[in-house]
Short mmCIF file of the C-alpha atoms (twelve columns), coordinates in Angstrom:
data_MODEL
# 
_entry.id   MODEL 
# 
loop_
_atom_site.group_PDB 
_atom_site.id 
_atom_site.type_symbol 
_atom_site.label_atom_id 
_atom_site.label_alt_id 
_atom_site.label_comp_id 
_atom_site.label_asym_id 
_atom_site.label_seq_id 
_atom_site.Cartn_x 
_atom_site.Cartn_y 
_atom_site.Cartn_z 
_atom_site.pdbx_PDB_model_num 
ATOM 1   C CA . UNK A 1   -1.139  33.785 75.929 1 
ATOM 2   C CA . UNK A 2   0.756   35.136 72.884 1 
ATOM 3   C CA . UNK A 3   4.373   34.838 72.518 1 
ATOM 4   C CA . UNK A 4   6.357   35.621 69.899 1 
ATOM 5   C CA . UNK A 5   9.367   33.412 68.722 1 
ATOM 6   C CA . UNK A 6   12.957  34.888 67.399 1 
ATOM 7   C CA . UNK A 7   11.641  37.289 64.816 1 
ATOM 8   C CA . UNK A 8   7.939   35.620 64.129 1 
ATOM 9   C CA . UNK A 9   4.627   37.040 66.202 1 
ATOM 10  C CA . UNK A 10  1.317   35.225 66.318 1 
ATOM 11  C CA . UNK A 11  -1.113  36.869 63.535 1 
ATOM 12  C CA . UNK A 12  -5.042  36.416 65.242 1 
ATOM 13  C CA . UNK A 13  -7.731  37.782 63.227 1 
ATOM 14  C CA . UNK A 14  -9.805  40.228 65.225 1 
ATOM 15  C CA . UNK A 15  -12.624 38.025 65.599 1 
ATOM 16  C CA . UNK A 16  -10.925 35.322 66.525 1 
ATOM 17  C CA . UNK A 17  -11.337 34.164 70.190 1 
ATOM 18  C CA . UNK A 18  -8.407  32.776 72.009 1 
ATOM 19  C CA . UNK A 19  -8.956  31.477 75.782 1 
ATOM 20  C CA . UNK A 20  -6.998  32.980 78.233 1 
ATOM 21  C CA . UNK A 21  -4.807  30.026 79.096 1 
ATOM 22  C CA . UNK A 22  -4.333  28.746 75.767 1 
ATOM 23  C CA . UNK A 23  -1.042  29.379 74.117 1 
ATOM 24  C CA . UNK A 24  -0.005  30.649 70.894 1 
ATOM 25  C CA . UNK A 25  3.641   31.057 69.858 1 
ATOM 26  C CA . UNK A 26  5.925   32.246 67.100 1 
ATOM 27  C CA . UNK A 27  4.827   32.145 63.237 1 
ATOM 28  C CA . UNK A 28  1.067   30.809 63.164 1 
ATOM 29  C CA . UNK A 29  -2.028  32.786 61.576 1 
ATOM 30  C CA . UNK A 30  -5.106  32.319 62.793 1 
ATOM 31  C CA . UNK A 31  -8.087  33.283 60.293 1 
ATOM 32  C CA . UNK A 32  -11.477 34.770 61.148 1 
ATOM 33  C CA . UNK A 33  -14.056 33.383 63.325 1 
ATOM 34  C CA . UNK A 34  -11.864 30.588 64.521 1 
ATOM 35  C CA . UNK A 35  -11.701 29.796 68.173 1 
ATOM 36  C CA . UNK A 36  -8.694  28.514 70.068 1 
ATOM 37  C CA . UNK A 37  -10.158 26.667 73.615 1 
ATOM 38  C CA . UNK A 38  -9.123  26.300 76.785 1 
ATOM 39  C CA . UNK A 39  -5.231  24.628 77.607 1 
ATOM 40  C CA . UNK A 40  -4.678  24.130 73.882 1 
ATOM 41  C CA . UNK A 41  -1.316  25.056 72.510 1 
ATOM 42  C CA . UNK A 42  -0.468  25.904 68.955 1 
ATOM 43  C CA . UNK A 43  3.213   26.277 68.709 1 
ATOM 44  C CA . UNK A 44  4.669   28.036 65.455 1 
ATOM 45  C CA . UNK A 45  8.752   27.429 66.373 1 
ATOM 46  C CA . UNK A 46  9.662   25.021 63.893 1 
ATOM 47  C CA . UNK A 47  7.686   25.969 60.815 1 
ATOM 48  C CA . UNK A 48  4.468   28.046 60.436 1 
ATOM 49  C CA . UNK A 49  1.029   26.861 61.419 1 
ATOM 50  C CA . UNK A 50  -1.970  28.397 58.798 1 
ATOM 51  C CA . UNK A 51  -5.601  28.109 60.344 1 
ATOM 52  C CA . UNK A 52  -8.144  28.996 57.996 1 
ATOM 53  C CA . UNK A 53  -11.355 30.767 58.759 1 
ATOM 54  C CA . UNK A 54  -14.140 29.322 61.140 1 
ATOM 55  C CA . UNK A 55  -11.258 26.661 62.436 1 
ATOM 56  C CA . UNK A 56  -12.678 25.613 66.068 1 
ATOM 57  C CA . UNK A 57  -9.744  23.598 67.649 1 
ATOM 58  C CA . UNK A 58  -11.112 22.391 71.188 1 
ATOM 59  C CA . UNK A 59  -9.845  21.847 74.835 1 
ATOM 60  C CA . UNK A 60  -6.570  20.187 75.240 1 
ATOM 61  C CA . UNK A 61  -5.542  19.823 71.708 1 
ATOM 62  C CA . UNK A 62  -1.499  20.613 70.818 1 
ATOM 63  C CA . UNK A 63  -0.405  21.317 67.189 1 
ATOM 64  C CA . UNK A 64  3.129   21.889 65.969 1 
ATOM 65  C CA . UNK A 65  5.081   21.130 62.961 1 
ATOM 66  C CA . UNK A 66  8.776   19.359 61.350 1 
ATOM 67  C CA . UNK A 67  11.166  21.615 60.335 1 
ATOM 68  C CA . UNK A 68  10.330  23.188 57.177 1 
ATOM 69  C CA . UNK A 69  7.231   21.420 57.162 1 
ATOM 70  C CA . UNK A 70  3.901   23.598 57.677 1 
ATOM 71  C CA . UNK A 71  0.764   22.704 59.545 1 
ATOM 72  C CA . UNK A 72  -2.406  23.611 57.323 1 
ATOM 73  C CA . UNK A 73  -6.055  23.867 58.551 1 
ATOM 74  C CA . UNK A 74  -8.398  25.036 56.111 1 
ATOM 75  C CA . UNK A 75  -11.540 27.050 56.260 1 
ATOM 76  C CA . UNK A 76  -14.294 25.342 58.582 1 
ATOM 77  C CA . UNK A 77  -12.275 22.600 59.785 1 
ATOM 78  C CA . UNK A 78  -13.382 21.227 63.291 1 
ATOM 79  C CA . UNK A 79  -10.114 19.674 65.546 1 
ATOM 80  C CA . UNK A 80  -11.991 18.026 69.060 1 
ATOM 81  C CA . UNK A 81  -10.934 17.670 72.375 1 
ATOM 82  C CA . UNK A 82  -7.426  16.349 72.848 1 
ATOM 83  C CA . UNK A 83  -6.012  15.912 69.074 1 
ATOM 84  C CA . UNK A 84  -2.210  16.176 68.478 1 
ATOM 85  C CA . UNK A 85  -1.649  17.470 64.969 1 
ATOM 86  C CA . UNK A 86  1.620   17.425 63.458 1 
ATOM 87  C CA . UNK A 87  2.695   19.082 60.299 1 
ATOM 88  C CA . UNK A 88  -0.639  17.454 58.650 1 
ATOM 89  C CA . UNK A 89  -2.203  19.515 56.300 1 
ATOM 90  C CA . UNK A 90  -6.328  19.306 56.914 1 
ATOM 91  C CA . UNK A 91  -8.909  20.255 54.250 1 
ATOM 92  C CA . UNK A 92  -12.027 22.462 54.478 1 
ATOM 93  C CA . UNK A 93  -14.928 21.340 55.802 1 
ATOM 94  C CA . UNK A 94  -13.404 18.126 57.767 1 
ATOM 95  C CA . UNK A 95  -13.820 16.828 61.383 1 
ATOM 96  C CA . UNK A 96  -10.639 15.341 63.756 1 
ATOM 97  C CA . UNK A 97  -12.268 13.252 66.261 1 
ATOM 98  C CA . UNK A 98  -11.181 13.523 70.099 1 
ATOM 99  C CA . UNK A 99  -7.770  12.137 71.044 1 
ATOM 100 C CA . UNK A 100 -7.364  11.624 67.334 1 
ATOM 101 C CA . UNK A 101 -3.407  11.978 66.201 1 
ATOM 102 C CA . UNK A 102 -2.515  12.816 62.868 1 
ATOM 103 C CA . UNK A 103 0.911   12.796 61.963 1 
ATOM 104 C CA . UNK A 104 3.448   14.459 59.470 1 
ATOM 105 C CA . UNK A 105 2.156   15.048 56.052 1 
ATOM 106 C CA . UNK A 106 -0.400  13.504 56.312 1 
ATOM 107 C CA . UNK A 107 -3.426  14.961 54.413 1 
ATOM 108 C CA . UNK A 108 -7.294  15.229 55.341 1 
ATOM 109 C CA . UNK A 109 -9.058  15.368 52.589 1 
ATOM 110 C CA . UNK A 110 -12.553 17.851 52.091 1 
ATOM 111 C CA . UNK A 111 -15.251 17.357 53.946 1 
ATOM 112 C CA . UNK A 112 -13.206 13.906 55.798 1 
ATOM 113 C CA . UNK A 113 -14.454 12.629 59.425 1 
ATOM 114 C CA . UNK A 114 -11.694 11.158 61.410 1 
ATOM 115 C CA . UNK A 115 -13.570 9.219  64.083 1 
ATOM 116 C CA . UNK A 116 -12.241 9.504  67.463 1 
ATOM 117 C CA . UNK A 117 -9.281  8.272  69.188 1 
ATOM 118 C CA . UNK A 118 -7.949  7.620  65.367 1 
ATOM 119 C CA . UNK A 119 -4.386  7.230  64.736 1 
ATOM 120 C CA . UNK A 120 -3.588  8.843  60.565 1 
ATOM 121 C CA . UNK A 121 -0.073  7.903  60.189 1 
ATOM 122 C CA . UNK A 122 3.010   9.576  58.671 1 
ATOM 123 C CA . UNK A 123 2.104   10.550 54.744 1 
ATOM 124 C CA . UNK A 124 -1.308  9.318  54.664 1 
ATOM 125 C CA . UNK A 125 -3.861  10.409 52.582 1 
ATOM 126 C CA . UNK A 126 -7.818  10.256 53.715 1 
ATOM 127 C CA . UNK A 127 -9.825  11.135 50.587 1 
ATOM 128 C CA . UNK A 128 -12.222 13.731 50.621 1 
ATOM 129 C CA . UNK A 129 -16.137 12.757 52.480 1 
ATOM 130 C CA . UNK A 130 -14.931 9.639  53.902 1 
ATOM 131 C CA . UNK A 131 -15.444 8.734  57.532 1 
ATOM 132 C CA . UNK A 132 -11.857 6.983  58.539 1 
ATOM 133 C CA . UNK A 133 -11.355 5.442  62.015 1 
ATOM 134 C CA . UNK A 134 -8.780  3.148  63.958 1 
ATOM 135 C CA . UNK A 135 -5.333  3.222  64.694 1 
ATOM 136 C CA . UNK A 136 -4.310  3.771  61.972 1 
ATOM 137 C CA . UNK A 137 -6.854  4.799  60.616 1 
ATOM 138 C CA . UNK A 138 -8.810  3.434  57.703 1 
ATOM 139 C CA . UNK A 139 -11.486 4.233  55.112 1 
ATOM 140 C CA . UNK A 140 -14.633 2.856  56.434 1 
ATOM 141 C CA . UNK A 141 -17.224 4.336  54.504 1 
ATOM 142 C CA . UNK A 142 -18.584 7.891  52.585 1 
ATOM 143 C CA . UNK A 143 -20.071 10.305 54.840 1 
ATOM 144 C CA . UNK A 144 -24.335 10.349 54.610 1 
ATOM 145 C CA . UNK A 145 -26.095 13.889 53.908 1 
ATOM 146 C CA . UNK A 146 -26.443 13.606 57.793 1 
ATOM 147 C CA . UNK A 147 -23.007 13.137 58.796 1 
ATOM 148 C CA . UNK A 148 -22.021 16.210 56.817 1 
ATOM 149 C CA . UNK A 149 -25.173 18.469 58.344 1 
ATOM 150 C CA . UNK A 150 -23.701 17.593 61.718 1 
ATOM 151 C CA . UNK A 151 -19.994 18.206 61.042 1 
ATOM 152 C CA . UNK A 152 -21.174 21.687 59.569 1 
ATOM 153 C CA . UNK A 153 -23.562 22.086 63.032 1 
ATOM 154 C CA . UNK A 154 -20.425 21.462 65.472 1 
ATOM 155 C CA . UNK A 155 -18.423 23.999 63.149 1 
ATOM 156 C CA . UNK A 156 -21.202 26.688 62.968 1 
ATOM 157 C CA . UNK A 157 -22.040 26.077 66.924 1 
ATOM 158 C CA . UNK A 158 -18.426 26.822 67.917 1 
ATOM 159 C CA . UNK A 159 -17.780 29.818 65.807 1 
ATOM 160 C CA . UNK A 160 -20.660 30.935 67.513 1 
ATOM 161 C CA . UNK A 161 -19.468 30.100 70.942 1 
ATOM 162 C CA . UNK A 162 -16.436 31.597 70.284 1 
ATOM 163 C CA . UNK A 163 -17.982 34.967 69.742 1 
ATOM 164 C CA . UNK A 164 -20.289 34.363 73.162 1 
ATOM 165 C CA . UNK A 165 -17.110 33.851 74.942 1 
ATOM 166 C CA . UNK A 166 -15.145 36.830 73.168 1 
ATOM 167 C CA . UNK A 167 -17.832 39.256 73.849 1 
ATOM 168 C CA . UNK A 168 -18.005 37.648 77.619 1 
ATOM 169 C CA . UNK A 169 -14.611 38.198 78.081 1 
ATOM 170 C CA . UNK A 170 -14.603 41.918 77.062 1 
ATOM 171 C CA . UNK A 171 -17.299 42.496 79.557 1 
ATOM 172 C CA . UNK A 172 -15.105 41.385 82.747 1 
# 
């Protein structure tokens, strides 16, 4: 569902798929390709939220912002089941475990793996092809070739999904 919010509307690229019950609201952009899944909420009321292009941000995931204080994803970014972000600004190519939290201005650097359940804390900074994990989170070690092969798998898998599941839905 799309709602706007005093004089903001919800900008979706075309190709974007949304899931019916998820919920978009006020002054967020949402870039090409990306997918929004089921019961997640993106709420742009505070400040705006900027998702790049192939963005997949999975089931039960919730991301809002501070006042005056933007929520970023870039291009190809992959957000998994359950995360809270909160005006965190997340760089291209990176993975947010499940029932990871990542809190205000924090930043996620290129290409970063935030294992699951992690906890990044207020103003942190991952660097860029690290794998980071606990609560909080720490730097536990550079990604391998593999690690990076399968975060770009999960990222190409659900921007194809997404497009399954948009063409599905304009068949009912």
């Amino acid at each position: 569902m799309m709602y706007p919010y005093k004089d903001k509307s919800p900008q979706i690229a075309e190709s974007a798929y949304i899931a019916d019950n998820a919920v978009v609201t006020g002054d967020v952009k949402i870039g090409e390709y990306s997918s929004l899944w089921f019961n997640s909420i993106i709420r742009g009321d505070v400040a705006p939220a900027i998702i790049g292009n192939k963005v997949n941000i999975q089931d039960n995931s919730v991301l809002h912002q501070s006042p005056n204080n933007p929520l970023i994803l870039e291009d190809e970014v992959s957000v998994g089941h359950q995360v809270i972000l909160h005006s965190c600004k997340i760089r291209k190519g990176a993975l947010i475990g499940m029932g990871s939290i990542i809190l205000d201005n924090a930043e996620i650097g290129e290409g970063a793996f935030i294992g699951a359940g992690s906890l990044v804390s207020q103003g942190k900074v991952i660097p860029p092809n690290t794998l980071a994990f606990g609560r909080p989170a720490k730097v536990v070690r550079e990604l391998t070739d593999e690690d990076k092969k399968d975060m770009e798998r999960i990222c190409r898998e659900y921007a194809e999904k997404g497009q399954f599941y948009k063409q599905a839905e304009q068949i009912k």
